[in-house]
KOLBA-64685 format. One record per residue: x, y, z of N, C-alpha, C, O in turn; residue number from 1; residue in three letters. Coordinates in Angstrom, 3 decimals. Layout:
residues N
     n_c1     n_c2     n_c3    ca_c1    ca_c2    ca_c3     c_c1     c_c2     c_c3     o_c1     o_c2     o_c3  nr rest
        X        Y        Z        X        Y        Z        X        Y        Z        X        Y        Z NUM  ALA
...
This chain:
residues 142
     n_c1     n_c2     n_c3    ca_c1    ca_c2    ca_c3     c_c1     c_c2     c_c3     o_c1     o_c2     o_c3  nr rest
    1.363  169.571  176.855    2.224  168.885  177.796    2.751  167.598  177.163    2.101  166.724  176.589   1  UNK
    3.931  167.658  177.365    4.276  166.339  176.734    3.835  164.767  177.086    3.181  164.703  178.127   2  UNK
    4.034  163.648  176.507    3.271  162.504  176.942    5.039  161.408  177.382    5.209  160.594  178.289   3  UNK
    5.725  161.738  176.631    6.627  160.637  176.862    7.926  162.120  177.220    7.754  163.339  177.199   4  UNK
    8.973  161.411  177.473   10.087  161.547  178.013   11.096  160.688  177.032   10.932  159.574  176.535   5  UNK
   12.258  161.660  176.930   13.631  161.355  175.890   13.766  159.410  176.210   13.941  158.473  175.431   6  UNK
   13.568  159.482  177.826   14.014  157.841  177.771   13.282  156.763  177.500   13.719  155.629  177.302   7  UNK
   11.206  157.411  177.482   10.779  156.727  177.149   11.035  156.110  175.513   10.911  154.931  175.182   8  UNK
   11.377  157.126  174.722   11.669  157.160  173.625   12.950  155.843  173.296   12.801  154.727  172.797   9  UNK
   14.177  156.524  173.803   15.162  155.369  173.916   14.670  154.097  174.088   15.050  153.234  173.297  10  UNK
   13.725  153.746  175.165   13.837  152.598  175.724   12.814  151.652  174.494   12.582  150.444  174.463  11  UNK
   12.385  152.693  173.616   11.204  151.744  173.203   12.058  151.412  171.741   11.908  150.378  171.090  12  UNK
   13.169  152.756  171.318   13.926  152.564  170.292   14.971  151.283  170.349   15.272  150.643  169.341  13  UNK
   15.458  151.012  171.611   16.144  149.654  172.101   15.385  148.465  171.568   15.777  147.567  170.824  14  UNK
   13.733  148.750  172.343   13.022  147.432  172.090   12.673  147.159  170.091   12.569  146.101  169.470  15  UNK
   12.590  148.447  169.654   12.344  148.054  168.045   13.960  147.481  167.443   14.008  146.595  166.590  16  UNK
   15.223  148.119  168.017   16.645  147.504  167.884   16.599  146.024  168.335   17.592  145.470  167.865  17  UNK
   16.017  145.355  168.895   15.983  144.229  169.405   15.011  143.308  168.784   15.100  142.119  169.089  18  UNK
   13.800  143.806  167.689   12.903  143.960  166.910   14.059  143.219  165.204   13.984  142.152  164.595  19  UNK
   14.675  144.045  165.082   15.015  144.125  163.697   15.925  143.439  164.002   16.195  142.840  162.961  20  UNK
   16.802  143.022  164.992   18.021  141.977  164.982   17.164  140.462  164.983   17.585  139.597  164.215  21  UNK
   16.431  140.273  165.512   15.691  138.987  165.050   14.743  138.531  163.843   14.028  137.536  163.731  22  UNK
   14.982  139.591  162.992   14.213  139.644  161.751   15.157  138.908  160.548   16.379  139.047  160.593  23  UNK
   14.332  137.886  159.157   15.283  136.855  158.895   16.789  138.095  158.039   17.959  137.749  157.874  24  UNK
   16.321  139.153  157.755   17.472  139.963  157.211   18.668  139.854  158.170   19.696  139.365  157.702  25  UNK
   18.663  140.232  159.397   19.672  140.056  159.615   20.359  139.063  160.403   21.482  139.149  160.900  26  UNK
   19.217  137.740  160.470   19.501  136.687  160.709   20.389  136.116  159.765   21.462  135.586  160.054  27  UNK
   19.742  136.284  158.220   20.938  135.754  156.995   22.149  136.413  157.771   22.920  135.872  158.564  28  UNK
   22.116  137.554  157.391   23.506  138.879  157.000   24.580  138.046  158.579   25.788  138.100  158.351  29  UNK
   24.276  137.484  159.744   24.945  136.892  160.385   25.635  135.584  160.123   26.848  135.394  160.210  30  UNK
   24.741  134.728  159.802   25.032  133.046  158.981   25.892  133.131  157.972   26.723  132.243  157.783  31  UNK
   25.782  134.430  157.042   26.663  134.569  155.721   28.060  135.129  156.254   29.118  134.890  155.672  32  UNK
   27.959  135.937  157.477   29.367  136.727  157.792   29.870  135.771  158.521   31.084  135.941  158.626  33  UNK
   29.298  134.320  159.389   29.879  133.513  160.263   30.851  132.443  158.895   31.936  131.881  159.042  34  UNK
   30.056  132.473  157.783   30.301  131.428  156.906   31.611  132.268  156.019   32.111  131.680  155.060  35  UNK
   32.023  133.415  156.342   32.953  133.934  155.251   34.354  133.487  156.589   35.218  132.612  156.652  36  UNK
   34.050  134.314  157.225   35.122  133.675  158.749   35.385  132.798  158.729   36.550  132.627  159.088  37  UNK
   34.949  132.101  158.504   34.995  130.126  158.605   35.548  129.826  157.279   35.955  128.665  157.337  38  UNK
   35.763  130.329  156.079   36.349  129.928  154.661   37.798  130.613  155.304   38.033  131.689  155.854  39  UNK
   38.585  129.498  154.966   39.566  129.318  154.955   40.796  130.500  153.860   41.787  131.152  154.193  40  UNK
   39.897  130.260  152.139   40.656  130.652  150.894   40.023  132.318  151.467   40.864  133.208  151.349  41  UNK
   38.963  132.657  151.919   38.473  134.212  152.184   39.617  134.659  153.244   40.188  135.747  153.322  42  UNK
   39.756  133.667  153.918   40.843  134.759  155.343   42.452  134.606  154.356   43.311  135.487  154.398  43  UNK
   42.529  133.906  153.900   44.003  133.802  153.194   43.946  134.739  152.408   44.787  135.566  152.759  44  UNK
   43.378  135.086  151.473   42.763  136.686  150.296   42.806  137.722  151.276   43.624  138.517  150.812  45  UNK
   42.462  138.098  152.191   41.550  139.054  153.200   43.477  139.104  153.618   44.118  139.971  153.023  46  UNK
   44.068  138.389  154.376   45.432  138.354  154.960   46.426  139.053  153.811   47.075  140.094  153.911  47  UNK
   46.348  138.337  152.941   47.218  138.695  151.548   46.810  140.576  150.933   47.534  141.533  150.662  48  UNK
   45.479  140.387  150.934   45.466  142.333  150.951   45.660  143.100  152.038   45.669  144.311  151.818  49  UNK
   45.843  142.688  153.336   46.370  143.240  154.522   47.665  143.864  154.117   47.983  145.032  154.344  50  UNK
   48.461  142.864  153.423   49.658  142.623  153.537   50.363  143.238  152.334   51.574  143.345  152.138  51  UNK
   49.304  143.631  151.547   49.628  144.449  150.237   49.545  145.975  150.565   50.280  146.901  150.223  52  UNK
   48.514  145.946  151.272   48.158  147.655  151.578   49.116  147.951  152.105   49.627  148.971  151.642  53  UNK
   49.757  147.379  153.123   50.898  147.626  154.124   51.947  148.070  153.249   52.361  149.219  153.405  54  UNK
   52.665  147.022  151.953   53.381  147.485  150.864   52.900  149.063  150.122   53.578  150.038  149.796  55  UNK
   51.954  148.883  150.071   51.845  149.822  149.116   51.782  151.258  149.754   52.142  152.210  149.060  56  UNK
   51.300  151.484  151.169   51.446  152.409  152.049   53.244  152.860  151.941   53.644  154.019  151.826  57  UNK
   53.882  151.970  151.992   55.360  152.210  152.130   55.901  152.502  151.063   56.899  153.214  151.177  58  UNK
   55.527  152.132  149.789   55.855  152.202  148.555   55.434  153.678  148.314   56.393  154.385  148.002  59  UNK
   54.199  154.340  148.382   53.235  155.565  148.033   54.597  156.513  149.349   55.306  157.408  148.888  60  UNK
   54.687  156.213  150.472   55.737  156.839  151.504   56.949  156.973  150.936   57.482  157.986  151.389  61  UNK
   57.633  156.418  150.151   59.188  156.490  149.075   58.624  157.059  147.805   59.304  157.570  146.915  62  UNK
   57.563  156.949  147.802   57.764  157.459  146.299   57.453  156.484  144.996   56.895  156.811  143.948  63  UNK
   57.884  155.425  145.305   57.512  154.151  143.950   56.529  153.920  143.281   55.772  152.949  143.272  64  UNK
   56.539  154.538  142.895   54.631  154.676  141.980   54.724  153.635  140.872   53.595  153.285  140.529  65  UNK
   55.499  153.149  140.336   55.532  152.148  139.494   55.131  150.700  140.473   54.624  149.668  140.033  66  UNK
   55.439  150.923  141.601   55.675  149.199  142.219   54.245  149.551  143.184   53.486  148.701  143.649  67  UNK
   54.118  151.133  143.340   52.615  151.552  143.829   51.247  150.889  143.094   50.303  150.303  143.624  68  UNK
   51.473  151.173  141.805   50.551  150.721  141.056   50.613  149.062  140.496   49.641  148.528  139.959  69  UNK
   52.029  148.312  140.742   51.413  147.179  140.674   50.742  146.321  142.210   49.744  145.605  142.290  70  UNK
   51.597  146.677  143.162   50.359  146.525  144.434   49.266  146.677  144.360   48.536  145.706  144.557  71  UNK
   48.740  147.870  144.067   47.230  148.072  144.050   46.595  147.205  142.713   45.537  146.598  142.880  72  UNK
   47.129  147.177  141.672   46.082  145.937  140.903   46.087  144.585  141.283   45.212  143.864  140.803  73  UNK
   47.285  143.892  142.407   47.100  143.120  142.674   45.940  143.228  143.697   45.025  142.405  143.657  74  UNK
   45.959  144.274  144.657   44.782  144.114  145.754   43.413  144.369  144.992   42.423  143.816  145.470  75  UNK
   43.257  145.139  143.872   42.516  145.169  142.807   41.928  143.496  142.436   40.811  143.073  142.732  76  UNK
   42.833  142.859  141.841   42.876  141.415  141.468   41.970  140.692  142.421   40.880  140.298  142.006  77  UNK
   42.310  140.497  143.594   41.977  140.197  144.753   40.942  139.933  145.512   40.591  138.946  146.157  78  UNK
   40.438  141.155  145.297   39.130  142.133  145.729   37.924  141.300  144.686   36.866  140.830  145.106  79  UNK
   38.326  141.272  143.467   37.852  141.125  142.652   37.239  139.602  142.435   36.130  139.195  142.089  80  UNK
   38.231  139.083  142.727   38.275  137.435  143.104   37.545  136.996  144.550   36.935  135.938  144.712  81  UNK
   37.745  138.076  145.606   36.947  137.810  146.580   34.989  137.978  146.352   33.962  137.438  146.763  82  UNK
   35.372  138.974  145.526   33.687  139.043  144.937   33.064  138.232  144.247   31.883  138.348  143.917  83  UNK
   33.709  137.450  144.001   32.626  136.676  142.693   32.778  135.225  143.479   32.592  134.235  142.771  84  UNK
   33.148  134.969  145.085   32.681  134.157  145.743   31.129  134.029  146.056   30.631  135.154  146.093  85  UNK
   30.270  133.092  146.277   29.088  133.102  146.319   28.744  133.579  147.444   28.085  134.617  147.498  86  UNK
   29.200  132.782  148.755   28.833  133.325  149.875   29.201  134.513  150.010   28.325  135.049  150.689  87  UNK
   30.148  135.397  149.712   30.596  136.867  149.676   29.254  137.943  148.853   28.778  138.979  149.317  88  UNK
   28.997  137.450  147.890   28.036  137.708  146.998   26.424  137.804  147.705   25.579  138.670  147.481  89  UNK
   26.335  136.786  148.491   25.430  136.522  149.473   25.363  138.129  150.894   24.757  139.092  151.365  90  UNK
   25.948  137.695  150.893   26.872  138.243  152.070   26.556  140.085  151.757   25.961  140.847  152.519  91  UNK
   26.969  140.311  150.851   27.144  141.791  150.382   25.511  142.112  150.494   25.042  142.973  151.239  92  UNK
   24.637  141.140  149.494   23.070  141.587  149.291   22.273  141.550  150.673   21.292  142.236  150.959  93  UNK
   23.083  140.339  151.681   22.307  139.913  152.772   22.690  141.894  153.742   21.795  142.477  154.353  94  UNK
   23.465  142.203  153.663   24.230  143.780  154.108   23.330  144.569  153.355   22.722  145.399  154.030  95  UNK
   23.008  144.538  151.839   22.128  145.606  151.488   20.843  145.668  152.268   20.451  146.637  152.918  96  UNK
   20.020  144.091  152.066   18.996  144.535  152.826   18.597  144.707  154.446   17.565  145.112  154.980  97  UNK
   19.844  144.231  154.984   19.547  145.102  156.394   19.631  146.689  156.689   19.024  147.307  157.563  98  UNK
   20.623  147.231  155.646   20.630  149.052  155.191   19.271  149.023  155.225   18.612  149.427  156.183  99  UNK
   18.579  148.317  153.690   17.677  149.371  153.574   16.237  148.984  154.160   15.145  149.345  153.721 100  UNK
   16.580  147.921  155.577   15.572  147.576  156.376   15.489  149.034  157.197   14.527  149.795  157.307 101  UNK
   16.931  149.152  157.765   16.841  150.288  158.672   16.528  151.634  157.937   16.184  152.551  158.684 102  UNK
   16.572  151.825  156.997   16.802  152.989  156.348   15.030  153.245  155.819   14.568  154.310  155.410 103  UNK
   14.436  152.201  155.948   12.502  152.159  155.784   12.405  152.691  157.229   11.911  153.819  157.213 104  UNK
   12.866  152.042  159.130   12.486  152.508  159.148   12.818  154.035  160.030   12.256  154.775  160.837 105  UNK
   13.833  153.954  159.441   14.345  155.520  159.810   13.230  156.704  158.738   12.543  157.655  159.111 106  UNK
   13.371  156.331  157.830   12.267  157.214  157.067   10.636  156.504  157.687   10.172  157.446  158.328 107  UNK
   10.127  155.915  157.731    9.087  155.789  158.433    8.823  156.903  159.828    8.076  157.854  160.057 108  UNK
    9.615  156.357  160.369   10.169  157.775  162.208   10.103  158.975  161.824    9.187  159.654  162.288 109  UNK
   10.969  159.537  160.949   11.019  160.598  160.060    9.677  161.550  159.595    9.385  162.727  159.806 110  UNK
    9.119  160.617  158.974    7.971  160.829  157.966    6.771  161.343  158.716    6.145  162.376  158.478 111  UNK
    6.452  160.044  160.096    5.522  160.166  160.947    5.208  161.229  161.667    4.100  161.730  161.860 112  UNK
    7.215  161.832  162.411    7.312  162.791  163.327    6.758  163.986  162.673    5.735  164.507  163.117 113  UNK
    7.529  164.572  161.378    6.867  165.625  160.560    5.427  165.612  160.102    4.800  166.669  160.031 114  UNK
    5.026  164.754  159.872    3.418  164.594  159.802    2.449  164.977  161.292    1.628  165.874  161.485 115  UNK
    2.959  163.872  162.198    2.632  164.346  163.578    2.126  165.935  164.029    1.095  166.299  164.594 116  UNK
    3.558  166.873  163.422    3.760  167.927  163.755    2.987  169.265  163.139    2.638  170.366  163.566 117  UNK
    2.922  168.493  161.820    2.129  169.161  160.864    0.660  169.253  161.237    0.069  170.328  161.133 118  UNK
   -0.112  167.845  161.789   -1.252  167.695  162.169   -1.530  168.658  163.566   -2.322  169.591  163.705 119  UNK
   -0.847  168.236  164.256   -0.794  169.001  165.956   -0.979  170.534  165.609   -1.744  171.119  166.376 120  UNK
   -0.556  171.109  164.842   -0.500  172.659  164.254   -1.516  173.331  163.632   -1.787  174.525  163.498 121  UNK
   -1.996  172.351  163.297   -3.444  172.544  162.058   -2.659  172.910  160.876   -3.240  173.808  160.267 122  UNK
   -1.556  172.556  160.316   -1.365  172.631  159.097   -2.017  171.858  158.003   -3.197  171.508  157.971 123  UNK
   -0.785  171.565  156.815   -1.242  171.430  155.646   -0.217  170.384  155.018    0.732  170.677  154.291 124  UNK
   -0.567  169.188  155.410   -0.029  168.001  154.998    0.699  168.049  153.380    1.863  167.920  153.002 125  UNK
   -0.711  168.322  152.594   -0.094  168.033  151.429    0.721  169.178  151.024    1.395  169.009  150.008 126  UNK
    0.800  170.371  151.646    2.197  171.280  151.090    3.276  171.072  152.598    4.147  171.890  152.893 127  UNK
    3.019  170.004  153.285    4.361  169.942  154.394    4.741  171.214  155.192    5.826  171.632  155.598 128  UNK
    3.083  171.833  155.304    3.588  173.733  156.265    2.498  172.916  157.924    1.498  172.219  158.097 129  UNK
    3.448  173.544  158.666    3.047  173.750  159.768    2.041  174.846  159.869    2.063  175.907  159.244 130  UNK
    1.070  174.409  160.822    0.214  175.429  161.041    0.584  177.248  161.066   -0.067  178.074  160.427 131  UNK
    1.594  177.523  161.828    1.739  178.692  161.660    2.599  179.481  160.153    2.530  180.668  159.833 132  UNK
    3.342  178.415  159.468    3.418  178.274  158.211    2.201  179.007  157.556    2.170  180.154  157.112 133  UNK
    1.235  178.099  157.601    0.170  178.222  156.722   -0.769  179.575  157.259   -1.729  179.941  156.582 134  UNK
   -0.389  180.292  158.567   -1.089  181.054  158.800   -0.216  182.213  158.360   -0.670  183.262  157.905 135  UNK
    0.863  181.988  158.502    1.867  183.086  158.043    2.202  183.276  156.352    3.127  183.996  155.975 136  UNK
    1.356  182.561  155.447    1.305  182.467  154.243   -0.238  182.446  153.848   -0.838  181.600  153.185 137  UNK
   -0.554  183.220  154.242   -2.178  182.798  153.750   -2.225  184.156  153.209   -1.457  184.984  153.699 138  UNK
   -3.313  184.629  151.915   -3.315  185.600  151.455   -3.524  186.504  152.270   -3.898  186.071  153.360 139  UNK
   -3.406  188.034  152.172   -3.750  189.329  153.304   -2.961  189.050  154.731   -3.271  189.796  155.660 140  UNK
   -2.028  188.097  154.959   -1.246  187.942  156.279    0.085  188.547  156.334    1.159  187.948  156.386 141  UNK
   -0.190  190.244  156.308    1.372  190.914  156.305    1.100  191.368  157.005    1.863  192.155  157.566 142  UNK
């Protein structure tokens, strides 16, 4: 018989979502994205490749592949120059490690549930078979 219900589930997945937003990862990854908004030379760069793509969409639409390809190394240029800002730089790593906060513990959830399942079955952890797996593979079981 089951013990929880789909919403108990949700409701507790909310409370660990509410868990990891106050954690300092993505406390940085906020301070660094409030601080790129707030640079002035980042929204003027950020505006200026808006405004290139737009060209170059119209340019790639006619046909101009010569004036195609100097648009795009300028937004190239750009891009490039926006990266090797510090706070941007910040900013990008402060984004990696909230990924691969969530991404521990999505594989953690993952890991547990299949283990869980494996155990509940009387399987066999270290080859990852569910009990009837392992009964349906056992020598003389045809």
């Amino acid at each position: 018989m089951a013990k929880y219900t789909k919403g108990d589930i949700v409701n507790r997945a909310t409370e660990l979502a509410k868990m990891i937003a106050e954690t300092e990862e993505v406390d940085f990854f906020k301070r660094a994205e409030a601080q790129i908004n707030e640079n002035q030379k980042v929204r003027e760069m950020i505006a200026s490749i808006k405004s290139l793509q737009k060209q170059a969409v119209n340019f790639q639409h006619y046909g101009k592949t010569n004036a195609l390809k100097m648009v795009e190394a300028k937004i190239e240029a750009i891009e490039k120059e926006i990266d090797e800002i510090p706070i941007v730089q910040e900013f990008k790593e402060s984004q990696t490690e909230v990924n691969e906060l969530l991404q521990m513990v999505s594989s953690a959830i993952s890991n547990t549930v299949t283990n869980e399942i494996i155990e509940s079955t009387g399987g066999d952890l270290l080859y990852g078979q569910t009990g009837s797996q392992v009964k349906n593979t056992a020598p003389g079981s045809c």
